[in-house]
KOLFIDO-5093 format. One record per residue (C-alpha): residue number from 1; residue in one letter; x, y, z. Coordinates in Angstrom, 1 decimal. Each point is the difference from the previous one (the first is absolute). Layout:
// KOLFIDO-5093
<node><badren>NUM</badren><zamar>A</zamar><u>X</u><v>Y</v><w>Z</w></node>
...
//
This chain:
// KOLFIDO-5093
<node><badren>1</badren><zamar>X</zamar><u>126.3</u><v>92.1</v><w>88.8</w></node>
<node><badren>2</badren><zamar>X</zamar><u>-0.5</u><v>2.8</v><w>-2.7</w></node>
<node><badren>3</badren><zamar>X</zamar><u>-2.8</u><v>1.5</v><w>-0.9</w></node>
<node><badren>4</badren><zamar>X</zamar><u>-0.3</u><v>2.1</v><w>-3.5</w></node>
<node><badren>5</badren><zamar>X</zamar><u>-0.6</u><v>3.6</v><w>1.2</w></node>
<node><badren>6</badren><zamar>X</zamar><u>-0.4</u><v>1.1</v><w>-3.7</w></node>
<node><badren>7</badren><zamar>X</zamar><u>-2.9</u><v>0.2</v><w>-2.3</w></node>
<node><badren>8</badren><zamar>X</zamar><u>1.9</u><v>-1.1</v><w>-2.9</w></node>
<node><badren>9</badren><zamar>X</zamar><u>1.7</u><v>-3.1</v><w>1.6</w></node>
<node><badren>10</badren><zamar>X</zamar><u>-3.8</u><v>-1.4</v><w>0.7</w></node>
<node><badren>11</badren><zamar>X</zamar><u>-2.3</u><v>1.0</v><w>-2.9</w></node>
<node><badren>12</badren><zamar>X</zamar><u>0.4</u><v>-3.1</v><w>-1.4</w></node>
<node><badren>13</badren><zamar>X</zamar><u>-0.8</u><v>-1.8</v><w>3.0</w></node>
<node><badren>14</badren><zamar>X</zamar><u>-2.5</u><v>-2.6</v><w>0.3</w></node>
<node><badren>15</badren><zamar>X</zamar><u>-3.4</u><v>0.8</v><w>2.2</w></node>
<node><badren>16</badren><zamar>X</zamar><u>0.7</u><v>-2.4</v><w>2.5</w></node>
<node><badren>17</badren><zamar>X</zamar><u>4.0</u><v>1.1</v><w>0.8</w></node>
<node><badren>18</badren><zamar>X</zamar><u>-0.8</u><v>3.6</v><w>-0.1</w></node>
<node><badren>19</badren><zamar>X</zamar><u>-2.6</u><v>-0.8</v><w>2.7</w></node>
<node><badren>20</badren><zamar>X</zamar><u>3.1</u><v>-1.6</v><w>2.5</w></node>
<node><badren>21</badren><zamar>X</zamar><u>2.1</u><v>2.2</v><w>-1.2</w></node>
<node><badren>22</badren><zamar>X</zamar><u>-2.0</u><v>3.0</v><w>1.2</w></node>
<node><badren>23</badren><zamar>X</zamar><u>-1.4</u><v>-2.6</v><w>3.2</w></node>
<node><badren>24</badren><zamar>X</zamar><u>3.7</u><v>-0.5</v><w>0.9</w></node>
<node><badren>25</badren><zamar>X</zamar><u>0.3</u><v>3.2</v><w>0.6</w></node>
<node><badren>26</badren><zamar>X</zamar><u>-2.5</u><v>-0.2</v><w>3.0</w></node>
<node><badren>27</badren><zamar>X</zamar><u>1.8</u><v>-2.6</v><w>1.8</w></node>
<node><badren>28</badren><zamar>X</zamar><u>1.8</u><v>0.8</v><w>3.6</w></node>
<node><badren>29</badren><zamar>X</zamar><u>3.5</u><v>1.1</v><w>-0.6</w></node>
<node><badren>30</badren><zamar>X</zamar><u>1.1</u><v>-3.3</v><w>2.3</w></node>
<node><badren>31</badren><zamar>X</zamar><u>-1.0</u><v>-1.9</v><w>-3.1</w></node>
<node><badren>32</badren><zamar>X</zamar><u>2.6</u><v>-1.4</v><w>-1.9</w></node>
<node><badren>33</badren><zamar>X</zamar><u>-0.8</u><v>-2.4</v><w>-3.3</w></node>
<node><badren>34</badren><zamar>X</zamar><u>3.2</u><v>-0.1</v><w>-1.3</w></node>
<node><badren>35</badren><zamar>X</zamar><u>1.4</u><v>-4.0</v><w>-1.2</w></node>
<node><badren>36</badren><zamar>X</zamar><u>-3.6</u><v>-1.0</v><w>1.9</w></node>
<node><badren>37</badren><zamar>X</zamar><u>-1.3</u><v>-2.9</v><w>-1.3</w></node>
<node><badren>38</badren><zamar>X</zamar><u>-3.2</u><v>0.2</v><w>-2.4</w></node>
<node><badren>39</badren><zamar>X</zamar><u>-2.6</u><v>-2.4</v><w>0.1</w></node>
<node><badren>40</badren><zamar>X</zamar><u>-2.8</u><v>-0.4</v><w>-2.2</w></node>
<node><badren>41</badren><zamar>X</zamar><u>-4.0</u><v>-0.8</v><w>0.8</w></node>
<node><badren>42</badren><zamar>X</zamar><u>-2.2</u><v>-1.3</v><w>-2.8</w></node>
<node><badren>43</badren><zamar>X</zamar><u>-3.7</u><v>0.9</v><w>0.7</w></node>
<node><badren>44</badren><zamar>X</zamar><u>-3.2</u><v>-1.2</v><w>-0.8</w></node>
<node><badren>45</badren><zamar>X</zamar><u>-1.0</u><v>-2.6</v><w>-2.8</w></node>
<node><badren>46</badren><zamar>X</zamar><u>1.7</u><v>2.3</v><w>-2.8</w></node>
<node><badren>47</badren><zamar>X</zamar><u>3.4</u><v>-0.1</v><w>2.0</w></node>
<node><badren>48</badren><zamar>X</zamar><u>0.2</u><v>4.1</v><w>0.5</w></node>
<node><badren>49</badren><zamar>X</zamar><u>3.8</u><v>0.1</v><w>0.5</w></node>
<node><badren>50</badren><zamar>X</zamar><u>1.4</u><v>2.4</v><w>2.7</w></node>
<node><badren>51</badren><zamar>X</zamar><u>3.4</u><v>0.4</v><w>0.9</w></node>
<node><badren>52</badren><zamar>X</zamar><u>0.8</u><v>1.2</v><w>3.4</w></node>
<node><badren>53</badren><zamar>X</zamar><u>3.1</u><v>0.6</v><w>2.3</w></node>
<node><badren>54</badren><zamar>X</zamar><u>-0.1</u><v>-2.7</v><w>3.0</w></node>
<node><badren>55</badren><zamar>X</zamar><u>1.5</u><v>2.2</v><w>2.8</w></node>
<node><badren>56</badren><zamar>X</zamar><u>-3.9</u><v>1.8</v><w>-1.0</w></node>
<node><badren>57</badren><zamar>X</zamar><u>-2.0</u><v>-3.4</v><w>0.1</w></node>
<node><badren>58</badren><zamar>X</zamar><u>2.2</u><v>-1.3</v><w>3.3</w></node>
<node><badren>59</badren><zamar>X</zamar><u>-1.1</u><v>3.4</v><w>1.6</w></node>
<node><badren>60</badren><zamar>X</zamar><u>-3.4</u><v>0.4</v><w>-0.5</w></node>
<node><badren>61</badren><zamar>X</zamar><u>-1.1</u><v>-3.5</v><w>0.1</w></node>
<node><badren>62</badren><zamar>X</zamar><u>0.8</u><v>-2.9</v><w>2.6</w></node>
<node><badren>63</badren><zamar>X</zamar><u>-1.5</u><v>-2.6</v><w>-2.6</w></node>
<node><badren>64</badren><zamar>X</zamar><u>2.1</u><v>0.5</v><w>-3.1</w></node>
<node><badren>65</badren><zamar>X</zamar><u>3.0</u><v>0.6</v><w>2.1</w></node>
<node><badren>66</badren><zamar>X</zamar><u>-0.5</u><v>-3.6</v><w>1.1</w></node>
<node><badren>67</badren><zamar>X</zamar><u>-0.7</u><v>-1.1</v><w>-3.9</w></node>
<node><badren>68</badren><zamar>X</zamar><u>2.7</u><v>1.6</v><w>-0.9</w></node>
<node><badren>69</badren><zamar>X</zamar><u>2.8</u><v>-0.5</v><w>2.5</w></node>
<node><badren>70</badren><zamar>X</zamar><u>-0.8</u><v>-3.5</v><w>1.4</w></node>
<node><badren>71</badren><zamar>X</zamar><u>2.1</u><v>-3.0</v><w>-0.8</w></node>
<node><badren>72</badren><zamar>X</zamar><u>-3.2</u><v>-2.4</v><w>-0.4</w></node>
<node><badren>73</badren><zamar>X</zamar><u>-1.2</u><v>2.4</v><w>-2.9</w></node>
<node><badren>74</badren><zamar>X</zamar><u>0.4</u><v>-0.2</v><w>-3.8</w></node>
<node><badren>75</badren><zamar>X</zamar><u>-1.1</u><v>3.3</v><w>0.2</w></node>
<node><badren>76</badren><zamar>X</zamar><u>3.2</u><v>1.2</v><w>1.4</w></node>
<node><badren>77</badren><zamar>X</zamar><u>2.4</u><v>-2.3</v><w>-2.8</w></node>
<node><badren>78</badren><zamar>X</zamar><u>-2.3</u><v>1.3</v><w>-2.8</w></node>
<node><badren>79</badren><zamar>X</zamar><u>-0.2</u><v>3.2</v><w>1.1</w></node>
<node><badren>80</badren><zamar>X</zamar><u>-3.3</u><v>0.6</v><w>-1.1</w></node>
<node><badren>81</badren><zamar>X</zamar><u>-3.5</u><v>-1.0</v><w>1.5</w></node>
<node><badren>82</badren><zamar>X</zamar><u>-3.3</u><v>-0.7</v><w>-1.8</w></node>
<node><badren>83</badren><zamar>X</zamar><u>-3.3</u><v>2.3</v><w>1.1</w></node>
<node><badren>84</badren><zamar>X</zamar><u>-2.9</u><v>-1.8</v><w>-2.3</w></node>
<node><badren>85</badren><zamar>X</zamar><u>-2.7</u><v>0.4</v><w>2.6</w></node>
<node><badren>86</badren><zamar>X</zamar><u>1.2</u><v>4.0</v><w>1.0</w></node>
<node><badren>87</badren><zamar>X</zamar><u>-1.9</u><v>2.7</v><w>-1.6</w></node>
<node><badren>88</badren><zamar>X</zamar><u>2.1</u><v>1.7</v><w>-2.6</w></node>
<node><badren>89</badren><zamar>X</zamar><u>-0.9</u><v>3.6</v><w>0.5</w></node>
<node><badren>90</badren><zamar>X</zamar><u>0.6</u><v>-0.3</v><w>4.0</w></node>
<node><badren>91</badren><zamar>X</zamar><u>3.4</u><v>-1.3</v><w>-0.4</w></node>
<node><badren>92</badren><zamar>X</zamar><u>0.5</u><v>2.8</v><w>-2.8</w></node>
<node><badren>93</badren><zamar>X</zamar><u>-0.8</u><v>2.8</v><w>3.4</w></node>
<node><badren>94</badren><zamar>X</zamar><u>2.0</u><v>-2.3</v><w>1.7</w></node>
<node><badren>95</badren><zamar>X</zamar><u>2.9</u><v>1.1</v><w>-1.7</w></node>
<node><badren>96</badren><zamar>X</zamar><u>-0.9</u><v>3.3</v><w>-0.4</w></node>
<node><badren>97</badren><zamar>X</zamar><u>0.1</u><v>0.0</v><w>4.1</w></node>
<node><badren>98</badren><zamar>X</zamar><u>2.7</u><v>-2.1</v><w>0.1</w></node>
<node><badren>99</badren><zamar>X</zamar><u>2.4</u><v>2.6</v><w>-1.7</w></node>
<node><badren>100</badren><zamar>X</zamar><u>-1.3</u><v>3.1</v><w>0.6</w></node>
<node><badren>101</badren><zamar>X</zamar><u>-2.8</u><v>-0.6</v><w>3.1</w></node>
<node><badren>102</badren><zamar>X</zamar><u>-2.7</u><v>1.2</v><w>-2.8</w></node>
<node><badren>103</badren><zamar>X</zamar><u>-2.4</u><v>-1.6</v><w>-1.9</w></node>
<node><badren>104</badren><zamar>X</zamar><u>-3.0</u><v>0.9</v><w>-2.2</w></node>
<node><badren>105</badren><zamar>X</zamar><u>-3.6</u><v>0.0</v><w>0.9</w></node>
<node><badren>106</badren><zamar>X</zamar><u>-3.3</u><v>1.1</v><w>-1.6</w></node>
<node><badren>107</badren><zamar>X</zamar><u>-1.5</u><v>3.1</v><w>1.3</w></node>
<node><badren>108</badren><zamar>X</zamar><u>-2.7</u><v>-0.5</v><w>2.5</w></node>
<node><badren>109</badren><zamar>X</zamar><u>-1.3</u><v>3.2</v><w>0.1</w></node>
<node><badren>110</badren><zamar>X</zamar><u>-1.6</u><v>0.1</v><w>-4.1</w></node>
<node><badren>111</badren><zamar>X</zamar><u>-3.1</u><v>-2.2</v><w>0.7</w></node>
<node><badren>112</badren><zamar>X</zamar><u>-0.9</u><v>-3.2</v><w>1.4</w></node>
<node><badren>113</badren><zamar>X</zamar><u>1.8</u><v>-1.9</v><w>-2.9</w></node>
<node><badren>114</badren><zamar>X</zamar><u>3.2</u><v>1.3</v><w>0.3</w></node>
<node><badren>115</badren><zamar>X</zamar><u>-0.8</u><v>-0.4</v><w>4.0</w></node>
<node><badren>116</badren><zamar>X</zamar><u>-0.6</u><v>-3.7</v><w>-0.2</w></node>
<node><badren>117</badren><zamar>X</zamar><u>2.9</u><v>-0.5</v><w>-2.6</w></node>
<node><badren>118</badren><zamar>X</zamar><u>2.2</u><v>1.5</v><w>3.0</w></node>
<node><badren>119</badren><zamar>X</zamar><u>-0.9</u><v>-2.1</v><w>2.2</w></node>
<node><badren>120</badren><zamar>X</zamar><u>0.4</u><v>-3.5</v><w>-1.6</w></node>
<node><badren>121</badren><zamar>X</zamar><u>3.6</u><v>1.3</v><w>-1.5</w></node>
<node><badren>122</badren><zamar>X</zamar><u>0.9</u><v>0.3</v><w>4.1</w></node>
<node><badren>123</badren><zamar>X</zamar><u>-2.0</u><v>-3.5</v><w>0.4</w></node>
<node><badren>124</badren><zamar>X</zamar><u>2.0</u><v>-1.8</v><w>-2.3</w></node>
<node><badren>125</badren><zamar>X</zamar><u>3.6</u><v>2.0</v><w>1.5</w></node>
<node><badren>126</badren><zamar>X</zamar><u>-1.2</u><v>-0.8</v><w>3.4</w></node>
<node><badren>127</badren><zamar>X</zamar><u>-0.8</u><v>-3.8</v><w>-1.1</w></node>
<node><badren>128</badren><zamar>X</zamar><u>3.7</u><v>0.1</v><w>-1.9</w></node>
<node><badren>129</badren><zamar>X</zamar><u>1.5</u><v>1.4</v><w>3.4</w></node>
<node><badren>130</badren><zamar>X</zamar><u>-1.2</u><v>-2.5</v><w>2.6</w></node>
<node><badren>131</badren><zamar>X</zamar><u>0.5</u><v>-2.9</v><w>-2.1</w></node>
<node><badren>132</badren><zamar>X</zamar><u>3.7</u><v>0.6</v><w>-0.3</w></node>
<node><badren>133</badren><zamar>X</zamar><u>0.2</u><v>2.4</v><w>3.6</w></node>
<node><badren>134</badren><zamar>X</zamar><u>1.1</u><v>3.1</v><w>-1.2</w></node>
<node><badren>135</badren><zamar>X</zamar><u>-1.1</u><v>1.6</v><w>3.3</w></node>
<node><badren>136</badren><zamar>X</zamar><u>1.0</u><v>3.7</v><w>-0.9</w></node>
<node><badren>137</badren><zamar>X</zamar><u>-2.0</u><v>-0.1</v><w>-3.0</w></node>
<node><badren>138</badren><zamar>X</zamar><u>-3.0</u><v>-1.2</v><w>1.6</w></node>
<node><badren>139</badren><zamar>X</zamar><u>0.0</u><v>2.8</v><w>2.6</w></node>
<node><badren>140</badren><zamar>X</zamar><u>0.6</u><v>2.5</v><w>-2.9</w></node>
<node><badren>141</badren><zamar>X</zamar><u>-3.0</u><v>-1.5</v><w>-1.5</w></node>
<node><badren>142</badren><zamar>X</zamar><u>-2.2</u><v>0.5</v><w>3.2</w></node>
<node><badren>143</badren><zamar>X</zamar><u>0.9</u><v>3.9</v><w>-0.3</w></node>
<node><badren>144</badren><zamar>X</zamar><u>-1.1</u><v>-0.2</v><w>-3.6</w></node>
<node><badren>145</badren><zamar>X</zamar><u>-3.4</u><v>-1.0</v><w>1.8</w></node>
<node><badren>146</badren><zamar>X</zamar><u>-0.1</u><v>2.9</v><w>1.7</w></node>
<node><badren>147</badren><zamar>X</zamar><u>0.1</u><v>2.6</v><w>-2.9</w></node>
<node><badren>148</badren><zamar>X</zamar><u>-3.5</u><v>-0.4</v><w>-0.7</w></node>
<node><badren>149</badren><zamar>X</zamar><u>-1.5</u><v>-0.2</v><w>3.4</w></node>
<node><badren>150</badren><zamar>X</zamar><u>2.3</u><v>3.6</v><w>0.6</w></node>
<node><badren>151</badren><zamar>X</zamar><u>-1.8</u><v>1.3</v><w>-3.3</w></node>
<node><badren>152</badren><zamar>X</zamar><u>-3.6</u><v>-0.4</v><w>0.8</w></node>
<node><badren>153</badren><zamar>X</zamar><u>0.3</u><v>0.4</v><w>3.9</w></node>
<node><badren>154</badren><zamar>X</zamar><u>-2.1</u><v>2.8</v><w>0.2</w></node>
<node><badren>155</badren><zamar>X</zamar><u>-2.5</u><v>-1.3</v><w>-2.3</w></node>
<node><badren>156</badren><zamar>X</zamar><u>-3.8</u><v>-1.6</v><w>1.1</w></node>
<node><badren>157</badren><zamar>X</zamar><u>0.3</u><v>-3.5</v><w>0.5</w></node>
<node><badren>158</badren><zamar>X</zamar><u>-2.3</u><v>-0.7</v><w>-3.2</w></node>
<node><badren>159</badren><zamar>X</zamar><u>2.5</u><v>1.6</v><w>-2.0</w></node>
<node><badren>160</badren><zamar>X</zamar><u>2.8</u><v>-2.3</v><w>0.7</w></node>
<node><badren>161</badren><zamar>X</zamar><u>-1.9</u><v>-2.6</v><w>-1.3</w></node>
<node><badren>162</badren><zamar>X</zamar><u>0.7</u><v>1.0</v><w>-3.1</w></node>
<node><badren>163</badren><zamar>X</zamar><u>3.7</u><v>-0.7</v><w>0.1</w></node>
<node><badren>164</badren><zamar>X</zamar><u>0.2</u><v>-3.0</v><w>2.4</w></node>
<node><badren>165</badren><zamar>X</zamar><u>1.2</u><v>-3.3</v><w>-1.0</w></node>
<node><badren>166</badren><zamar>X</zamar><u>-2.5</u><v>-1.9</v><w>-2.2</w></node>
<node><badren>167</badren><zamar>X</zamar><u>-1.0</u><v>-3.6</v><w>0.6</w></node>
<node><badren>168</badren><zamar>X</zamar><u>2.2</u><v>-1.5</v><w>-2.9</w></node>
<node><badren>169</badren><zamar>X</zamar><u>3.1</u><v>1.5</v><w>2.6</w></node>
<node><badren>170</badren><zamar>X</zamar><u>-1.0</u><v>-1.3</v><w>3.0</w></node>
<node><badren>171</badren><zamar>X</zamar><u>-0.5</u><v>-3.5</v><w>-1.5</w></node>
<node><badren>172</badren><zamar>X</zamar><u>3.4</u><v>0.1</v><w>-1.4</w></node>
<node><badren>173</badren><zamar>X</zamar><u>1.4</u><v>0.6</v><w>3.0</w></node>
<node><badren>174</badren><zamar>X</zamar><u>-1.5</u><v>-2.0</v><w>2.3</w></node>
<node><badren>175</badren><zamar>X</zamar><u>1.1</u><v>-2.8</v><w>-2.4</w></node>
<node><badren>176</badren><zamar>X</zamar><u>3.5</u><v>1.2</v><w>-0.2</w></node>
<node><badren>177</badren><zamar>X</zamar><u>0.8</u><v>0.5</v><w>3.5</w></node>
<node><badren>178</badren><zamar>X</zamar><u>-0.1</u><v>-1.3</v><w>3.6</w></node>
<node><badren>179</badren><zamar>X</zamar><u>-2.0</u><v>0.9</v><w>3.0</w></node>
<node><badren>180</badren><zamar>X</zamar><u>2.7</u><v>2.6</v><w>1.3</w></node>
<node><badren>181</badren><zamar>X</zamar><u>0.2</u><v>1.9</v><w>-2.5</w></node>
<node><badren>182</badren><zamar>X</zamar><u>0.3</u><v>3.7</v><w>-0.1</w></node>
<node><badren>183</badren><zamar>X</zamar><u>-1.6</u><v>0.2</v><w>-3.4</w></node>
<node><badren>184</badren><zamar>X</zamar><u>-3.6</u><v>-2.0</v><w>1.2</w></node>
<node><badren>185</badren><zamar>X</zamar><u>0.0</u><v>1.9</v><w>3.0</w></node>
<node><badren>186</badren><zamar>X</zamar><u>-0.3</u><v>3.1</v><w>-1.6</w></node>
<node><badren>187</badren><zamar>X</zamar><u>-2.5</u><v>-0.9</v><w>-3.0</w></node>
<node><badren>188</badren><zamar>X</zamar><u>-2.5</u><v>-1.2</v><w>3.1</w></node>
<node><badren>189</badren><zamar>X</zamar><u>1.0</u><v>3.5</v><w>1.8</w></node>
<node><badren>190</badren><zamar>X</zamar><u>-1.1</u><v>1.7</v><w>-3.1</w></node>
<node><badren>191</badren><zamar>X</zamar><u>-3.4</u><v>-1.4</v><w>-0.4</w></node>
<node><badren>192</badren><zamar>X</zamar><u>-0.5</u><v>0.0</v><w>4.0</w></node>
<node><badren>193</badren><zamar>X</zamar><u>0.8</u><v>3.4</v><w>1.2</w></node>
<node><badren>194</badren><zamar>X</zamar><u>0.5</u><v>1.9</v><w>-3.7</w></node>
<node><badren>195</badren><zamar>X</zamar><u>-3.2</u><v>-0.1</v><w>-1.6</w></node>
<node><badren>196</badren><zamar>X</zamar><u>-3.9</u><v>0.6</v><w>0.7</w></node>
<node><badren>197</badren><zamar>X</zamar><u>-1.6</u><v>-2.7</v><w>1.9</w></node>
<node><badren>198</badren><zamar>X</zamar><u>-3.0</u><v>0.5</v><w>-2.6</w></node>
<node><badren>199</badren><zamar>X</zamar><u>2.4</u><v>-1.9</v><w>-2.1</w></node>
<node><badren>200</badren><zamar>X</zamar><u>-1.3</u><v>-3.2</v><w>1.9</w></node>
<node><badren>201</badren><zamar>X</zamar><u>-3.6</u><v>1.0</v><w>-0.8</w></node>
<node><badren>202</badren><zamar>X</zamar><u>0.2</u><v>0.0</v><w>-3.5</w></node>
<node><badren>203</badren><zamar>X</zamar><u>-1.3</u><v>-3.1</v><w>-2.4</w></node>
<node><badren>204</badren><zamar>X</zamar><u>3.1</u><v>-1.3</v><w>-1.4</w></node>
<node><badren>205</badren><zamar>X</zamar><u>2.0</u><v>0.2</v><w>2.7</w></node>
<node><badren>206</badren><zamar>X</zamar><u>-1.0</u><v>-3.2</v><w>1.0</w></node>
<node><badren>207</badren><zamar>X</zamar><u>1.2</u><v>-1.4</v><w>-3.1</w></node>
<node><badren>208</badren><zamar>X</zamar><u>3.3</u><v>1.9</v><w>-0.1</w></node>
<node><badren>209</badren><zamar>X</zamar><u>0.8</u><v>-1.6</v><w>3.3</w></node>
<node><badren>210</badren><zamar>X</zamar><u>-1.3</u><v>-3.8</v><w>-0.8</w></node>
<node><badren>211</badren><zamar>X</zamar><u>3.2</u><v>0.7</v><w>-3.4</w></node>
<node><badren>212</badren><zamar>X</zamar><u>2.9</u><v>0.2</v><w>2.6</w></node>
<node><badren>213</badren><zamar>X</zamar><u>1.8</u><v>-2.3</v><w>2.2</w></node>
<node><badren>214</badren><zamar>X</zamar><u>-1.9</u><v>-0.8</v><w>3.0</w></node>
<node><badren>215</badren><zamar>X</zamar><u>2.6</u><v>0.9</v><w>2.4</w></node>
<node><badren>216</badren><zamar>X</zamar><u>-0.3</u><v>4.0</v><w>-1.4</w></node>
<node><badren>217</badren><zamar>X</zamar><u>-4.1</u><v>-0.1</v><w>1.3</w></node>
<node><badren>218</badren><zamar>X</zamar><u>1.2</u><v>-1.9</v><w>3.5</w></node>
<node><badren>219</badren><zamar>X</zamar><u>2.7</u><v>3.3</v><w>0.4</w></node>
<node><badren>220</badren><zamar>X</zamar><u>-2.3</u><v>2.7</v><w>-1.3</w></node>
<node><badren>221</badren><zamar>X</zamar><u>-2.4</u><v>-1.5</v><w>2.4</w></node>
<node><badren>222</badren><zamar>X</zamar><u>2.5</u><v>0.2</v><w>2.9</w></node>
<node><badren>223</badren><zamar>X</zamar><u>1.1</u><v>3.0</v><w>-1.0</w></node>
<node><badren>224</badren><zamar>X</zamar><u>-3.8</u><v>1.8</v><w>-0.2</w></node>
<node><badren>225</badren><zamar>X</zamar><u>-0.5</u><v>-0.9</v><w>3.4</w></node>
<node><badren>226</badren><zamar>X</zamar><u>2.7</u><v>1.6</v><w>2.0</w></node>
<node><badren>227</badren><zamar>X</zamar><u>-0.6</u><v>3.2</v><w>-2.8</w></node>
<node><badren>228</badren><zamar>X</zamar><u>-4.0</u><v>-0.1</v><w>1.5</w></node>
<node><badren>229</badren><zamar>X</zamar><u>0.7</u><v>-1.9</v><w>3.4</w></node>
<node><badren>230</badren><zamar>X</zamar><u>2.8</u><v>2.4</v><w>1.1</w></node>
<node><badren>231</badren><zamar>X</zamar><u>-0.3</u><v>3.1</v><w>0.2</w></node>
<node><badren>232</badren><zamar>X</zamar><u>3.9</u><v>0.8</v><w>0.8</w></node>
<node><badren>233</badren><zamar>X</zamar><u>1.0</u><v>-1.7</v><w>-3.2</w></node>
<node><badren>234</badren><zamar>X</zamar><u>1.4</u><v>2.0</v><w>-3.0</w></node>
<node><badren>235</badren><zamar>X</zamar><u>0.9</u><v>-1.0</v><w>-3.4</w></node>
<node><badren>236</badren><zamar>X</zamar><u>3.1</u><v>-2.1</v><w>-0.3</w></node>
<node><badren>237</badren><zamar>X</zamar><u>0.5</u><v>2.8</v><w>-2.9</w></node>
<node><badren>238</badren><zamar>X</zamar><u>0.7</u><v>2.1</v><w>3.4</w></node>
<node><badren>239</badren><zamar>X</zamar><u>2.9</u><v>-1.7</v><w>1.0</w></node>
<node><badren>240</badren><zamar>X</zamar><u>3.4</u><v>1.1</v><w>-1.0</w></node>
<node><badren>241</badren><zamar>X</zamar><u>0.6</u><v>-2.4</v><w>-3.1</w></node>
<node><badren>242</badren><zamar>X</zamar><u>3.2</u><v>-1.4</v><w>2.1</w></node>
<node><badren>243</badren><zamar>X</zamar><u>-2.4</u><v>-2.0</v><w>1.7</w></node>
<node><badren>244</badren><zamar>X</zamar><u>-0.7</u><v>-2.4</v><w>-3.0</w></node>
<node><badren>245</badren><zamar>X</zamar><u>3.4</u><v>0.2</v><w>-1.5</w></node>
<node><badren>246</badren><zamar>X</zamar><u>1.9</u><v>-4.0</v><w>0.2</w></node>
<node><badren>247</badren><zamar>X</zamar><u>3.5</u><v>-1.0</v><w>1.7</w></node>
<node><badren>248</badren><zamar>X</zamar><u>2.8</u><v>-1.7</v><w>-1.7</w></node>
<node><badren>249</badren><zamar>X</zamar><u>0.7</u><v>-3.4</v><w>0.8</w></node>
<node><badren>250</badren><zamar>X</zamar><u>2.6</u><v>-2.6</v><w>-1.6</w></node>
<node><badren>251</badren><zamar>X</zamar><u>-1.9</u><v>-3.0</v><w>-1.6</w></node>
<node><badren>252</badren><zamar>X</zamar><u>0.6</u><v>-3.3</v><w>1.6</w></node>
<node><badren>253</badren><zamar>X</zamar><u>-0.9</u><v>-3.3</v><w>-2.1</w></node>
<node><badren>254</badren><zamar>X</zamar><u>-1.9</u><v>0.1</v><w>-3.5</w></node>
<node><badren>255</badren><zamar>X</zamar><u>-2.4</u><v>2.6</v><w>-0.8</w></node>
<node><badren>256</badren><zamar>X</zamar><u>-3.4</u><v>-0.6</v><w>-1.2</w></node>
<node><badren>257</badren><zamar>X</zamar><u>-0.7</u><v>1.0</v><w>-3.8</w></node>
<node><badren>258</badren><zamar>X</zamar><u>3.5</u><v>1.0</v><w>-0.8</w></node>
<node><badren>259</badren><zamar>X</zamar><u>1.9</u><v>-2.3</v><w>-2.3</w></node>
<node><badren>260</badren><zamar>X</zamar><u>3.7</u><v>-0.6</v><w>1.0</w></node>
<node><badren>261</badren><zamar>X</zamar><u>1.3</u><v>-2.9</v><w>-1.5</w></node>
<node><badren>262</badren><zamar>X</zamar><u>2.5</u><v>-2.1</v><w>1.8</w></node>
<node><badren>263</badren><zamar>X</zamar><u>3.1</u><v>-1.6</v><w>-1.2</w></node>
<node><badren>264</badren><zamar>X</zamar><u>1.3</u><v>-3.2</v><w>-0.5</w></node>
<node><badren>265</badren><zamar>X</zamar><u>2.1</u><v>-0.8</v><w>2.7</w></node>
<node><badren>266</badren><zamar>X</zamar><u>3.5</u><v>-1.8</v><w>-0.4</w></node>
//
């Protein structure tokens, strides 16, 4: 496959193609697209259209190979699949990854706006990744948790406070994922070990906590106790991230929340 090395031979290119173009770039040199097959995914109630190589999607995620390679599937006849319920912009740093092992996040390090705006962009990647079991993404995730944490290490415990996950978060994902997941595991570590234990004195904590699932307070509470029970336990933040990071497996059966339509048979 070609790439355009020139400025000239690009300058009219659109946004979207210049970004592959340049992402292509970043790809392992045992990657080969050329005569590959291109499928397309429509995302979202607006159809968002994204075109994207299938040796790519076949790699990276066990689920759409199946969609898209499966004899039962109209998915893989069409050669297209329909996304209405995925988020739009996850699937967009889907791509991104996909092609260049990239993607674009807000800063968390401007204030706790931008902070909090990181974390549900990786909530709604993470939600997009174990839905359709794209394993290496969701451990590349988990070591986007970890940039924070690494920033304000060596600050007081009250400080951090200021750049954990807010409520609104932790309700998302505790409605978006299951009880093994990395992703919960590591919001309850946060408020456990990462913060001031004042937090738990002060009045509208209460409240915060009676907003979320129910399953978050029955953690956290777990969770307190070894931090204040156990005085050999450390942070989960002080484990190597690899610890939290997800194996590949090849689906078996139908997959919850993922439409693949099947065929008629003859």
């Amino acid at each position: 496959m070609l790439l355009p090395t020139c400025s000239e031979s690009i300058q009219h290119t659109t946004p979207l193609l210049l970004h592959l173009i340049k992402s292509l770039r970043c790809l392992a040199p045992s990657v080969r697209l050329r005569d590959v097959p291109i499928v397309t995914l429509y995302v979202g109630p607006a159809n968002a259209t994204y075109h994207v190589h299938l040796t790519l999607l076949c790699h990276a995620s066990t689920v759409l190979k199946k969609a898209f390679t499966g004899l039962r599937y109209q998915e893989a006849a069409r050669g297209s699949m329909d996304m209405i319920d995925d988020d739009v912009d996850a699937v967009d740093r889907f791509v991104q990854w996909l092609y260049s092992k990239k993607y674009q996040l807000s800063r968390f390090d401007v204030d706790e706006k931008t902070a909090n705006e990181r974390f549900h962009e990786l909530a709604k990647l993470n939600t997009f990744a174990d839905k359709y079991n794209i394993g290496d993404l969701t451990n590349d995730i988990i070591d986007r948790m970890w940039e924070p944490w690494n920033l304000f290490a060596d600050h007081l415990l009250s400080s951090k406070l200021l750049f954990c996950p807010r409520m609104s978060l932790v309700a998302y994902v505790y409605d978006n994922t299951n009880d093994n997941s990395s992703f919960r595991q590591l919001m309850v570590a946060w408020y456990a070990w990462e913060i001031s234990l004042t937090w738990y004195d002060h009045a509208k904590t209460k409240e915060a906590l009676s907003d979320v699932s129910q399953d978050f307070v029955v953690d956290l509470a777990m969770a307190l106790g070894q931090r204040i029970g156990f005085e050999d336990r450390t942070s989960p933040f002080a484990l190597p991230k690899e610890v939290f990071y997800v194996g590949l497996g090849e689906v078996d059966g139908e997959i919850e929340g993922v439409r693949m339509t099947q065929g008629e048979e003859d």
